[in-house]
Backbone of each chain as ProteinMPNN parsed JSONL, in Angstrom:
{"seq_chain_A": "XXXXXXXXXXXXXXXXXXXXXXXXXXXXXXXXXXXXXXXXXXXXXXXXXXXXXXXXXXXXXXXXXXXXXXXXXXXXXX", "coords_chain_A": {"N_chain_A": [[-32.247, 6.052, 15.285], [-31.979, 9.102, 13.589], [-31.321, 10.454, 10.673], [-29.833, 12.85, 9.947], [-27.938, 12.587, 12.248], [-27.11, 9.62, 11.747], [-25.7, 10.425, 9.642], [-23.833, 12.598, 10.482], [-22.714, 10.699, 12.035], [-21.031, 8.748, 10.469], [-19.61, 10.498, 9.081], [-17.823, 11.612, 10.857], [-16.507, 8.836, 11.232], [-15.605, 8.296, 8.918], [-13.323, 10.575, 8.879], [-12.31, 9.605, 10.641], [-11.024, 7.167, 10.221], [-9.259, 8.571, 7.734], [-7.366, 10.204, 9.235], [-5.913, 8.003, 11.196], [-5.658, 6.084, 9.722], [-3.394, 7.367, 8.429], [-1.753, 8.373, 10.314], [-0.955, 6.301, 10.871], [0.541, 4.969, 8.632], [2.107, 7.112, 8.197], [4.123, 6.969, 11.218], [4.83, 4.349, 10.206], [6.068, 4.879, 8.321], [7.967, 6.853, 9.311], [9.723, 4.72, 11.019], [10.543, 2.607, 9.343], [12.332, 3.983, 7.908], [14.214, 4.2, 9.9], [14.682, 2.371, 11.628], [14.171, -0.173, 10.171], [15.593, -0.077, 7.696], [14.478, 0.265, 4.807], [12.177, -1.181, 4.602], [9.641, -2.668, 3.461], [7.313, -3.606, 4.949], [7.081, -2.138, 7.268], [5.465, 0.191, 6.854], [2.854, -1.27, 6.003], [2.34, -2.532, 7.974], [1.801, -0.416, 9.862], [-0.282, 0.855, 8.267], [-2.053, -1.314, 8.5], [-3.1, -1.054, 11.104], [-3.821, 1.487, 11.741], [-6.06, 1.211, 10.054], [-7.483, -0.912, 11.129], [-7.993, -0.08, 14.018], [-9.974, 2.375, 13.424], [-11.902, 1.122, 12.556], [-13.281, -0.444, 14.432], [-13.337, 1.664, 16.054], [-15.556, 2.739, 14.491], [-17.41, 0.626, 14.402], [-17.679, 0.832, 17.317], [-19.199, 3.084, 17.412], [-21.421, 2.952, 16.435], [-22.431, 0.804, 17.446], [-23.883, 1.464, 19.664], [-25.476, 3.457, 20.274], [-26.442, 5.403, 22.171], [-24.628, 7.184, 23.372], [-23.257, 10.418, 24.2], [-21.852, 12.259, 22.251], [-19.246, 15.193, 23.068], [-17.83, 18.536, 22.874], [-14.275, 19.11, 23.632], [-13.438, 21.577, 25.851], [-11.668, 23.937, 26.853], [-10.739, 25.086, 29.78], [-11.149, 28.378, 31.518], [-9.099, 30.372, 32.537], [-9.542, 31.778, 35.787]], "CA_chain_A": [[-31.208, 7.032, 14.943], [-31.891, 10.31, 12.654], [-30.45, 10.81, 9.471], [-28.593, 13.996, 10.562], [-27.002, 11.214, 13.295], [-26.424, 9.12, 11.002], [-24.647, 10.928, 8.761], [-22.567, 12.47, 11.533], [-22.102, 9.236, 12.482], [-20.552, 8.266, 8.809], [-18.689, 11.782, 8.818], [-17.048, 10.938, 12.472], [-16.101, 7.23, 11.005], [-14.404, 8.485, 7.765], [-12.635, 11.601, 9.353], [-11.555, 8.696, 12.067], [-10.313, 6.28, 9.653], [-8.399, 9.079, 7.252], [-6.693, 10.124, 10.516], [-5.884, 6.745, 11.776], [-4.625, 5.361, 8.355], [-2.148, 8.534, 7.63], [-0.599, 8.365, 11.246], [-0.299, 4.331, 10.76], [1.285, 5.141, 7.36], [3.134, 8.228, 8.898], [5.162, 5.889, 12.023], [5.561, 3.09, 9.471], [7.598, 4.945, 7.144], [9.509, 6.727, 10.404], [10.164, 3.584, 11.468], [11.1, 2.329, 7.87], [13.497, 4.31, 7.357], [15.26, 4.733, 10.701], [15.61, 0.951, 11.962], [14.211, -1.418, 9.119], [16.372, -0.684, 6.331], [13.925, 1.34, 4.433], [11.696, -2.348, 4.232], [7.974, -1.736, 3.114], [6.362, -4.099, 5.618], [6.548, -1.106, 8.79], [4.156, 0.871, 6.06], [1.726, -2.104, 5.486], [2.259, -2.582, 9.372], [0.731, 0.588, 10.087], [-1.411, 1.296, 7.776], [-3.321, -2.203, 9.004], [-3.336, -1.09, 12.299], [-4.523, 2.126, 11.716], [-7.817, 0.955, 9.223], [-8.146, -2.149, 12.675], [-8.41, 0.852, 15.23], [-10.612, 3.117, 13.115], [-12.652, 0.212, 12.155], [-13.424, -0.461, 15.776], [-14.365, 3.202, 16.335], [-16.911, 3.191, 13.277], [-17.782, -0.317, 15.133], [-18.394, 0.831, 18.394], [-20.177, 4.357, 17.222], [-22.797, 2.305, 15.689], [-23.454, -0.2, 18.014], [-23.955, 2.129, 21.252], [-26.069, 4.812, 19.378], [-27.042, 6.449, 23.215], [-23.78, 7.685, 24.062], [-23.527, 11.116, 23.576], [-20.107, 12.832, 21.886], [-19.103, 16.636, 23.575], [-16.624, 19.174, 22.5], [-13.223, 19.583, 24.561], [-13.633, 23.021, 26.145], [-10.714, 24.218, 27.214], [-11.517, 26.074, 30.862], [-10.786, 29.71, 31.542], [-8.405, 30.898, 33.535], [-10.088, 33.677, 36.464]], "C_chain_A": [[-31.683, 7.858, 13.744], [-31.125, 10.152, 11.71], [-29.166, 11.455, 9.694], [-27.443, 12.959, 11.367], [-26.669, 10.873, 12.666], [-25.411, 9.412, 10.07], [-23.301, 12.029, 9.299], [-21.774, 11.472, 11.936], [-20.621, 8.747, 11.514], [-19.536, 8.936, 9.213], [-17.616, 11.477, 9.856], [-16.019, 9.901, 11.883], [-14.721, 7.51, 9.78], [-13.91, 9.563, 7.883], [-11.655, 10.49, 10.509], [-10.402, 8.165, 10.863], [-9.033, 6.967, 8.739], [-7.132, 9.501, 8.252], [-5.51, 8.822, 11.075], [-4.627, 6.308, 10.936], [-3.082, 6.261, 8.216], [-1.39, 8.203, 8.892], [0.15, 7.336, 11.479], [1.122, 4.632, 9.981], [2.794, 6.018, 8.052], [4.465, 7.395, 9.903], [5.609, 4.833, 11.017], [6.685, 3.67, 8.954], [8.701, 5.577, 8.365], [10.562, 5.394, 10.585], [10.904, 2.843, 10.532], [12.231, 2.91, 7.776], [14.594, 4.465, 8.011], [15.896, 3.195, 11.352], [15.523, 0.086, 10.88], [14.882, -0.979, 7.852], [15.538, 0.138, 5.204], [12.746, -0.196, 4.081], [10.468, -1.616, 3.66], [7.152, -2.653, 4.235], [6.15, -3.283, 7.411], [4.85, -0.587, 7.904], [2.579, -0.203, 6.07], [1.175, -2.606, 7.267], [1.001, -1.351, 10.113], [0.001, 1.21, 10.111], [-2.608, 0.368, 8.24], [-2.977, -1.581, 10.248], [-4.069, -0.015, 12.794], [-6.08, 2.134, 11.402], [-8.261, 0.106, 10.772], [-8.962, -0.952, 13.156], [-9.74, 1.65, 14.858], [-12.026, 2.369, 12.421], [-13.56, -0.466, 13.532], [-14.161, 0.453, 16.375], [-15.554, 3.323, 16.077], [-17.815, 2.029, 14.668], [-18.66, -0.286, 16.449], [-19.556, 1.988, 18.825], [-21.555, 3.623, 17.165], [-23.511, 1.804, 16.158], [-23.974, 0.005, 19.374], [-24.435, 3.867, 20.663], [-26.669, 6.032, 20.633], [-25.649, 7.052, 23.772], [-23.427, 9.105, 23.188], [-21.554, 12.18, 23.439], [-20.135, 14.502, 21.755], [-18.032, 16.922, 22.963], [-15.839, 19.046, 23.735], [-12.751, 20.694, 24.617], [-12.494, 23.356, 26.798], [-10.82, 25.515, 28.157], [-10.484, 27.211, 30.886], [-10.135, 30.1, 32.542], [-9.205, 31.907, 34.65], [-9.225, 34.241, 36.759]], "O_chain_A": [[-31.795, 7.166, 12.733], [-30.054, 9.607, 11.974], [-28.006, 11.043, 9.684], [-26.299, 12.715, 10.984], [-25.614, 11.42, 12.345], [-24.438, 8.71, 9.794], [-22.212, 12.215, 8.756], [-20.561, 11.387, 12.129], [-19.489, 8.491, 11.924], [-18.557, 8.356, 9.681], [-16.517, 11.074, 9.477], [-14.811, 10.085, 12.031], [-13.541, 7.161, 9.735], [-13.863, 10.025, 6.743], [-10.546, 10.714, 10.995], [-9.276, 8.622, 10.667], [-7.947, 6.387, 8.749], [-5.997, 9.104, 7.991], [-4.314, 9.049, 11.259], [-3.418, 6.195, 11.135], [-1.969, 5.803, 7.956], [-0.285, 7.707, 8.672], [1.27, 7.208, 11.973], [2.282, 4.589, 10.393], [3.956, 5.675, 8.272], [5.588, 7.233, 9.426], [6.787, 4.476, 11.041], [7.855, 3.291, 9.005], [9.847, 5.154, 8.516], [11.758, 5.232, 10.341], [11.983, 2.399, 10.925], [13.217, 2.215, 7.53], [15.683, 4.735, 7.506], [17.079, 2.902, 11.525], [16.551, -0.472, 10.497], [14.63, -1.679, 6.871], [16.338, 0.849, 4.595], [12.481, -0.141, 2.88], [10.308, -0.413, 3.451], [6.02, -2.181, 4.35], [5.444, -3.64, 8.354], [3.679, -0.851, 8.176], [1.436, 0.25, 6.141], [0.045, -2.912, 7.648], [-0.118, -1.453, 10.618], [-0.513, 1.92, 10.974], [-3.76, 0.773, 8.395], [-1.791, -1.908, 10.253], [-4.778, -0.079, 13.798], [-7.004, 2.678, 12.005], [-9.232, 0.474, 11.433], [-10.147, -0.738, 12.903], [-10.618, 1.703, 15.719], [-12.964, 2.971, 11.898], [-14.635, -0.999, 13.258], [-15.211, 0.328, 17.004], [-16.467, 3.749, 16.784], [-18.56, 2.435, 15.56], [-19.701, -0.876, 16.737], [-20.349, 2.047, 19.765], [-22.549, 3.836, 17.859], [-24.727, 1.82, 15.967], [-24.399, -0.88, 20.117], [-23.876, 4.963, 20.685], [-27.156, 7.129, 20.357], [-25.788, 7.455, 24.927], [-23.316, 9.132, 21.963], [-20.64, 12.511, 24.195], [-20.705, 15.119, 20.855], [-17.263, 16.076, 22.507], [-16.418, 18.892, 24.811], [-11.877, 21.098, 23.85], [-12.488, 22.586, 27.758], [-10.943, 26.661, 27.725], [-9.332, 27.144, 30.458], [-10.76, 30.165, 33.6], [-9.484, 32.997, 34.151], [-9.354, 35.388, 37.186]]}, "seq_chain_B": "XXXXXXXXXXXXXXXXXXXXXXXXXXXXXXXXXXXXXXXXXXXXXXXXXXXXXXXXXXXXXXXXXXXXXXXXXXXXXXXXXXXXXXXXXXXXXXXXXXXXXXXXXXXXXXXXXXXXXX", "coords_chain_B": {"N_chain_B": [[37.412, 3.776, 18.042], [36.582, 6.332, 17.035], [34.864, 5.29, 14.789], [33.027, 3.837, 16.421], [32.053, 5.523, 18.149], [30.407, 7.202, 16.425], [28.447, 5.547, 14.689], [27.127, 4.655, 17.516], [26.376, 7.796, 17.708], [24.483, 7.805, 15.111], [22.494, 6.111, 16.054], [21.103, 7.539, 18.864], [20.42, 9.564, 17.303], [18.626, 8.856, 15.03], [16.909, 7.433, 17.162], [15.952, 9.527, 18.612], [14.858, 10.946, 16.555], [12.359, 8.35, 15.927], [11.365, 8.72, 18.573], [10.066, 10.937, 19.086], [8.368, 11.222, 16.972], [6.214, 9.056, 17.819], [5.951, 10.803, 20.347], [4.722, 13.205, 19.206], [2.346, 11.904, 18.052], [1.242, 10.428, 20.233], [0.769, 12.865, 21.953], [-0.89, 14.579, 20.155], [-2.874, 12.806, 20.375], [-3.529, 11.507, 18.252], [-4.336, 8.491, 17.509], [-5.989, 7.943, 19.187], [-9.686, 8.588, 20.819], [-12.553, 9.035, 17.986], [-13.303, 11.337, 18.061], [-11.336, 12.992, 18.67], [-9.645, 12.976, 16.692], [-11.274, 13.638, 14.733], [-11.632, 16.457, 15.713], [-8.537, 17.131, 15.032], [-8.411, 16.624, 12.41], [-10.262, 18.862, 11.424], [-8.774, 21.013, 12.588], [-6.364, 20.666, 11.299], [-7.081, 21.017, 8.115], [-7.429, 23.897, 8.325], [-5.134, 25.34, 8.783], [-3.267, 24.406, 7.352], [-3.665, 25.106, 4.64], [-3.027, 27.874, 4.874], [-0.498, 27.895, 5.654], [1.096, 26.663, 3.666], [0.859, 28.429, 1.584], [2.142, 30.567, 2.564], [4.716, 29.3, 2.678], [5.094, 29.346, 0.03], [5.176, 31.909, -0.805], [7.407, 32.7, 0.551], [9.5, 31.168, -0.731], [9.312, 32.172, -3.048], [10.039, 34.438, -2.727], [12.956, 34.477, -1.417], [13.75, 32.897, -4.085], [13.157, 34.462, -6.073], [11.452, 33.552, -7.846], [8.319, 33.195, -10.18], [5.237, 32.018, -8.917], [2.925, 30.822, -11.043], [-0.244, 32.267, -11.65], [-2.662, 30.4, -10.845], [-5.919, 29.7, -12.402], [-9.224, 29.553, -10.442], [-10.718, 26.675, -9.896], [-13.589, 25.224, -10.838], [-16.693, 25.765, -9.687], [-18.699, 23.229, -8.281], [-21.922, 22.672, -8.197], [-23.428, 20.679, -7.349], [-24.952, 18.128, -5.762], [-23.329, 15.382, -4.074], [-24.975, 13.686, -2.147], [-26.978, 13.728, -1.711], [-28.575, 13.247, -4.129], [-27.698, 10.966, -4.854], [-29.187, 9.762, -2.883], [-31.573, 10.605, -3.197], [-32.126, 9.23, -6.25], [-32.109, 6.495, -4.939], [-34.497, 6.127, -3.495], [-36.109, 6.747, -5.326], [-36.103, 4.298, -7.202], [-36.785, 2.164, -5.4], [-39.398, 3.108, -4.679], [-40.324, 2.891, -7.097], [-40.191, -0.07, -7.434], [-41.825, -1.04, -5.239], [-44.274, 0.022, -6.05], [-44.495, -1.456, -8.549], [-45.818, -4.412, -9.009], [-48.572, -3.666, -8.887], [-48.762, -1.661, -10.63], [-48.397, -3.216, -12.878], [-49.895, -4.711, -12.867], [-52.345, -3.1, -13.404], [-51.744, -1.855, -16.062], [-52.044, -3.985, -17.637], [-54.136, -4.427, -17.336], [-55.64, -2.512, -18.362], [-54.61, -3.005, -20.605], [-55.619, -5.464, -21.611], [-58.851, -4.496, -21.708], [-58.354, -2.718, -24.197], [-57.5, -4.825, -25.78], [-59.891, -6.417, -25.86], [-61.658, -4.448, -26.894], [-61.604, -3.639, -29.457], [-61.355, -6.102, -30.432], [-64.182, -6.262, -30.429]], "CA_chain_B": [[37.084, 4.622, 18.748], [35.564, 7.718, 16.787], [33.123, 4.703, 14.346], [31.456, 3.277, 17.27], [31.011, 6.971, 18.639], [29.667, 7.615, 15.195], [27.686, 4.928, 14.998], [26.271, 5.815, 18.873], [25.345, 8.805, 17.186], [23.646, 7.591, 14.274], [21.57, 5.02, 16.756], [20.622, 8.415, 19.01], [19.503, 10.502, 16.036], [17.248, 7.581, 14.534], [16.129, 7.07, 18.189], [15.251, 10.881, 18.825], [13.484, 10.737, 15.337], [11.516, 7.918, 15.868], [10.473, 8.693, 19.278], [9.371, 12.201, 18.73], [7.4, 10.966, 16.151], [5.699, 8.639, 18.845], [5.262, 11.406, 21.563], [4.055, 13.336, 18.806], [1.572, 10.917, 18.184], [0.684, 10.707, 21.751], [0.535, 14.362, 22.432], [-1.617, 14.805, 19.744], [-3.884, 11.949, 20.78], [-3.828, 10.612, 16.791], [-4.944, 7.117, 17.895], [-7.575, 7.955, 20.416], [-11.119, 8.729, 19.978], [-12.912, 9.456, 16.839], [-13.86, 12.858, 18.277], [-9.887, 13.66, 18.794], [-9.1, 12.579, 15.006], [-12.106, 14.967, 13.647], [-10.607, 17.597, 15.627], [-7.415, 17.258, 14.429], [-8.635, 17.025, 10.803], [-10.634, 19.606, 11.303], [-7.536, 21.689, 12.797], [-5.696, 21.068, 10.101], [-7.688, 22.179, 6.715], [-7.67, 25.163, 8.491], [-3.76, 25.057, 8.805], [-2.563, 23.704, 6.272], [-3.58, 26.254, 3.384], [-2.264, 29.231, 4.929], [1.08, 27.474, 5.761], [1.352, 26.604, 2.538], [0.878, 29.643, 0.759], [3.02, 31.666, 3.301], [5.811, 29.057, 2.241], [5.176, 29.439, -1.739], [5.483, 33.114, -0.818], [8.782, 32.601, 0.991], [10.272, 30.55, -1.305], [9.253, 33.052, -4.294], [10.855, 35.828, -2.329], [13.979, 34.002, -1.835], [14.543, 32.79, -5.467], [13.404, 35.283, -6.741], [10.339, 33.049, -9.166], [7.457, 33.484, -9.576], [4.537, 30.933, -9.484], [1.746, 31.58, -12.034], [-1.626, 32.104, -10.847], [-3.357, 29.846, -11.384], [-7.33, 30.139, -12.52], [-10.185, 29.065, -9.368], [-11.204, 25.794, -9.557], [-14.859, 25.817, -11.16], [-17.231, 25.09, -8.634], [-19.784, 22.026, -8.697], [-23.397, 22.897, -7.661], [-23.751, 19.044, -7.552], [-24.556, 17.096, -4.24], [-24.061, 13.628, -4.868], [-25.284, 12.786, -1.376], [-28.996, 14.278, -2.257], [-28.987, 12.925, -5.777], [-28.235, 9.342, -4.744], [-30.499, 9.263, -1.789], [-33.416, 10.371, -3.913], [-32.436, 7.914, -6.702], [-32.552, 5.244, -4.087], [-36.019, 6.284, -2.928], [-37.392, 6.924, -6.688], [-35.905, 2.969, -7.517], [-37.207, 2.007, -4.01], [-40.367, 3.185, -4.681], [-41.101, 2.002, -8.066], [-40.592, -1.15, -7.411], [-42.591, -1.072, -4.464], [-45.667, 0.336, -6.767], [-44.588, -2.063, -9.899], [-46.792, -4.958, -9.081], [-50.109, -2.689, -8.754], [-48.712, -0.942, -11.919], [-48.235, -3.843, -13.911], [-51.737, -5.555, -12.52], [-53.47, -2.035, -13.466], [-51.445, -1.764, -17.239], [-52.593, -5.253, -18.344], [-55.833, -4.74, -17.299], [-56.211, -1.54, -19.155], [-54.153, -3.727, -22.617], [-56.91, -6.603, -21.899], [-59.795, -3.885, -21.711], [-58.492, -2.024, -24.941], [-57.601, -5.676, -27.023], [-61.301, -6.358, -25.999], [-62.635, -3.399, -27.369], [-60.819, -3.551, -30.411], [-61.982, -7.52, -30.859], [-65.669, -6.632, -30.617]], "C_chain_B": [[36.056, 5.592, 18.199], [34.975, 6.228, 15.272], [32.128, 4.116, 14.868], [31.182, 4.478, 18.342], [30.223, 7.436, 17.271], [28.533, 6.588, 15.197], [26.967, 4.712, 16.231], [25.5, 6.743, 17.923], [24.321, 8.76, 16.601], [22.185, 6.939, 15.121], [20.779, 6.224, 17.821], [19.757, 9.067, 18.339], [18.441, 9.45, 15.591], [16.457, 7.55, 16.029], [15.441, 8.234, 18.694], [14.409, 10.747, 17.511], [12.16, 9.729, 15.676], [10.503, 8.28, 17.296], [10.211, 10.72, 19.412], [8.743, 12.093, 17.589], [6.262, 10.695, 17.487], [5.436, 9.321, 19.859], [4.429, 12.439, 20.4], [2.343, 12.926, 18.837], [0.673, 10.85, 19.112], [0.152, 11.764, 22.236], [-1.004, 14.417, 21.744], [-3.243, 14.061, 20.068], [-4.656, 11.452, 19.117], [-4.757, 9.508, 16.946], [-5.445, 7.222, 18.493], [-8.998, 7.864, 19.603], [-11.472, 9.07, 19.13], [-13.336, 10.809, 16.711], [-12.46, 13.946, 17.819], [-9.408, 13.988, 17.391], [-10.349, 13.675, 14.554], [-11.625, 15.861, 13.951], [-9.554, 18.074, 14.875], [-7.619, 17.274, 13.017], [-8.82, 17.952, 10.26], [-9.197, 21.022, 11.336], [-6.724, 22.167, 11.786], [-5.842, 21.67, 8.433], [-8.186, 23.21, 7.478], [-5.946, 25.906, 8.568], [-2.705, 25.394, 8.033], [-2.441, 24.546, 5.221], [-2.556, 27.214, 3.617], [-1.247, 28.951, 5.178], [1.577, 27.327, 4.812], [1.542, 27.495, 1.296], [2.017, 30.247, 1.06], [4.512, 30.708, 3.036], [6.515, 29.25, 1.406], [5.68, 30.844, -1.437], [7.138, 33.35, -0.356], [9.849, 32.12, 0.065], [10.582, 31.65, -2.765], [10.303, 34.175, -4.164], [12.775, 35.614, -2.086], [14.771, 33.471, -2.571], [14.229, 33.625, -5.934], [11.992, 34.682, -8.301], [9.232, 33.276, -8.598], [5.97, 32.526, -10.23], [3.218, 31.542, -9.866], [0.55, 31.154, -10.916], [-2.494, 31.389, -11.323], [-5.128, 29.718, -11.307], [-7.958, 29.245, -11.404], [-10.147, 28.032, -10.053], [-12.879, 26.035, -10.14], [-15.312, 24.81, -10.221], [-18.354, 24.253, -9.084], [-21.419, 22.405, -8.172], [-24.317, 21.41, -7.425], [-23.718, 18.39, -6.942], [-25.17, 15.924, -4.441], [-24.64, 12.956, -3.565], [-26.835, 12.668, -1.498], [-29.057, 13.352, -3.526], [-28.951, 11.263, -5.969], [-29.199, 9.133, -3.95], [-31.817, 9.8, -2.814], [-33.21, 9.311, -5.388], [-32.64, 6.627, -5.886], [-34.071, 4.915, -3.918], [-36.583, 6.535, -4.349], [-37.343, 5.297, -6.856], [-36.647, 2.312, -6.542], [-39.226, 1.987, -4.624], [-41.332, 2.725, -6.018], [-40.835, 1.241, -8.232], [-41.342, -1.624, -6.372], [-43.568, -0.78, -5.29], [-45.577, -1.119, -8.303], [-45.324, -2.921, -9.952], [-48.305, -4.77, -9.777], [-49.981, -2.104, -10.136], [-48.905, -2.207, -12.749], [-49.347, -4.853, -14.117], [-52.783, -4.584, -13.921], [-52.915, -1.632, -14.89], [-52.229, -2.961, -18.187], [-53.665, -5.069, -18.261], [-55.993, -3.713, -18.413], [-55.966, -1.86, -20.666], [-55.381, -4.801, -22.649], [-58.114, -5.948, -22.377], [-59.491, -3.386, -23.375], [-58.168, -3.55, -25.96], [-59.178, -5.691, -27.107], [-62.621, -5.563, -26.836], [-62.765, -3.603, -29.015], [-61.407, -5.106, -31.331], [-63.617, -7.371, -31.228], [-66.285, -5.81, -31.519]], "O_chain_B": [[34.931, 5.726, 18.68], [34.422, 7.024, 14.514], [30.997, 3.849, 14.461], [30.302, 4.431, 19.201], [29.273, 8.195, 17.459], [27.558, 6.952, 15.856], [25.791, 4.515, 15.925], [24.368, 6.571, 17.471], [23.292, 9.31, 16.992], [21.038, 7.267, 14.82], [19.569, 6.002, 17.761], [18.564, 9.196, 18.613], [17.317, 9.514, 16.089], [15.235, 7.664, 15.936], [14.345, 8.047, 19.223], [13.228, 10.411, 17.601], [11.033, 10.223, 15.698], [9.275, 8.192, 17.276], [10.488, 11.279, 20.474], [8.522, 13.2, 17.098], [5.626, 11.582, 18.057], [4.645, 8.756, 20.613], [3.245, 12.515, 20.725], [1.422, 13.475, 19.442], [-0.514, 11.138, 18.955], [-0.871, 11.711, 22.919], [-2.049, 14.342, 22.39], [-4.357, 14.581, 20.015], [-5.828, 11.163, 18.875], [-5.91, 9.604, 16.527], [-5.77, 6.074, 18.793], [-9.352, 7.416, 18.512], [-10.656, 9.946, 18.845], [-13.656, 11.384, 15.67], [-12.382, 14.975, 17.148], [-8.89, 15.047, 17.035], [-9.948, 14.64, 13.902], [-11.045, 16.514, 13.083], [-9.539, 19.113, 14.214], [-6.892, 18.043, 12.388], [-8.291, 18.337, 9.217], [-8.819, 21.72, 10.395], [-6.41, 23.299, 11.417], [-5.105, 22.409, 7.781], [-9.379, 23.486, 7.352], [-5.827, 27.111, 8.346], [-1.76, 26.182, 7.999], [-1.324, 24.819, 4.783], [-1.548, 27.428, 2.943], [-0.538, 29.93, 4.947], [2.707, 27.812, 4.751], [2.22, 27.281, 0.291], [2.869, 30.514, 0.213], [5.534, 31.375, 3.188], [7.74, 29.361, 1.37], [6.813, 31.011, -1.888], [7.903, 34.119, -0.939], [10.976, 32.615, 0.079], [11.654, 31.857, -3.333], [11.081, 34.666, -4.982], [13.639, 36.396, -2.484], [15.978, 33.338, -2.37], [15.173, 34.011, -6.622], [11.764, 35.272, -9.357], [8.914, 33.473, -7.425], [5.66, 32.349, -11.408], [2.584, 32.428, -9.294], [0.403, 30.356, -9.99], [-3.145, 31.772, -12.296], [-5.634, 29.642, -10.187], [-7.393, 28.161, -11.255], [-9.486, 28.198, -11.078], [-13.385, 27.111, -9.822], [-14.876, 23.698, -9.921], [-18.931, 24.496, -10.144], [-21.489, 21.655, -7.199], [-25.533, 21.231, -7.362], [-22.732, 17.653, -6.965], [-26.28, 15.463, -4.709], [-24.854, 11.748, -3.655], [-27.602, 11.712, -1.39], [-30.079, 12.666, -3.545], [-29.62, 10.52, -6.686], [-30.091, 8.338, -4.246], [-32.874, 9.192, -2.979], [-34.174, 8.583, -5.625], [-33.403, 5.763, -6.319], [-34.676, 3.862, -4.117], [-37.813, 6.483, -4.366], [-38.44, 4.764, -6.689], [-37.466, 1.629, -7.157], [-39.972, 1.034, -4.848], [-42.509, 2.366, -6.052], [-40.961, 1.038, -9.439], [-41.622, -2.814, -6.511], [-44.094, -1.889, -5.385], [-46.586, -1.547, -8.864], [-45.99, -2.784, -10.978], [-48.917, -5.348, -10.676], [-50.998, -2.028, -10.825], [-49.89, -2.069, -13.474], [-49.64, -5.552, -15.087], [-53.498, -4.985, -14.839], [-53.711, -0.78, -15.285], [-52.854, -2.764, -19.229], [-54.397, -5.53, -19.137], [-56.52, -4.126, -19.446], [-56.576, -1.417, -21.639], [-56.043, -4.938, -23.678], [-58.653, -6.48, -23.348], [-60.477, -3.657, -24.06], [-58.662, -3.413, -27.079], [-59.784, -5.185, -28.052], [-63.77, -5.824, -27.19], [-63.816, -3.696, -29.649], [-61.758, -5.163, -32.509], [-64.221, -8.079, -32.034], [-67.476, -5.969, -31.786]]}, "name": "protein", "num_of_chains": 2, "seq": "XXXXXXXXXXXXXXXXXXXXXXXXXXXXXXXXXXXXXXXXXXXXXXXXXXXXXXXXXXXXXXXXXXXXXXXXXXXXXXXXXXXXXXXXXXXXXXXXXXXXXXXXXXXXXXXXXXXXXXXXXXXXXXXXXXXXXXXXXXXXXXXXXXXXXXXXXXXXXXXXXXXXXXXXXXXXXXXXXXXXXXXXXXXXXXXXXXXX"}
């Protein structure tokens, strides 16, 4: 694996995980505030579940270095 | 009668909130691949500024205040990803040479006590 790769790689992993974490965070506190009472354990709920998933990602980027990651082109009407 | 239609309600509204969060969510494809989530990151610091401005501006125009300008940001000319990777590789590398150095120093302190003795 290349540098450049690699450090796409990285960039990918911690663009995943900021992602991941905020939308965890994000549903917890929905969820917090609309059925649990305003508790704090939705937040801590979703924030681990977010770092798991995005931890997984980094995980499986790394260890399957021939698979190759395309843009989503969005086709043209004729 | 009308507090357990109120309470209905309340249990609706919380339940439209939370699950339009969750199709949110979904729509967006948040929790998917790591490709989807850069998108969307990406998406958004592109977004995000100009929404933000065009709010400050709204809000200014409708009270009537007005928020100071505040001076740029001074910029850094300073990439710490270069500046550690070549300290790595300078540390890296002189201790890879330090042996040979510290063979080829002594010899040259033995050679000059020697000199110095005779």
């Amino acid at each position: 694996m290349s540098d450049s790769e690699l450090g796409r790689k990285w960039d990918r992993c911690m663009a995943d995980a900021v992602v991941k974490i905020g939308t965890g965070f994000g549903l917890g506190l929905v969820f917090s505030l609309t059925f649990f009472k305003r508790r704090m354990w939705p937040l801590a709920f979703g924030s681990g579940m977010g770092l798991g998933m995005a931890y997984s990602n980094c995980q499986h980027d790394f260890q399957a270095p021939y698979l190759l990651h395309g843009k989503y082109v969005k086709g043209q009407e004729q | 009668m009308v507090p357990r239609v109120w309470s209905l309600m309340r249990f609706l509204i919380k339940g439209s909130v939370a699950g339009g969060a969750v199709y949110l969510v979904y729509d967006q494809e948040l929790l998917g691949p790591s490709d989807k989530s850069q998108a969307v990151l990406q998406k958004a610091e592109e977004v995000v500024p100009p929404a933000l401005y065009q709010f400050s501006q709204y809000v200014c125009e409708q009270t009537g205040l007005k928020i100071p300008q505040l001076p740029a940001p001074p910029k850094f000319n300073f990439h710490i990803r270069d500046s550690w990777n070549s300290g790595i590789i300078k540390v890296m590398s002189a201790l890879s040479a330090a042996p040979s150095k510290a063979c080829e120093y002594s010899r040259e302190g033995w050679d000059y006590l020697k000199e110095r003795i005779k």
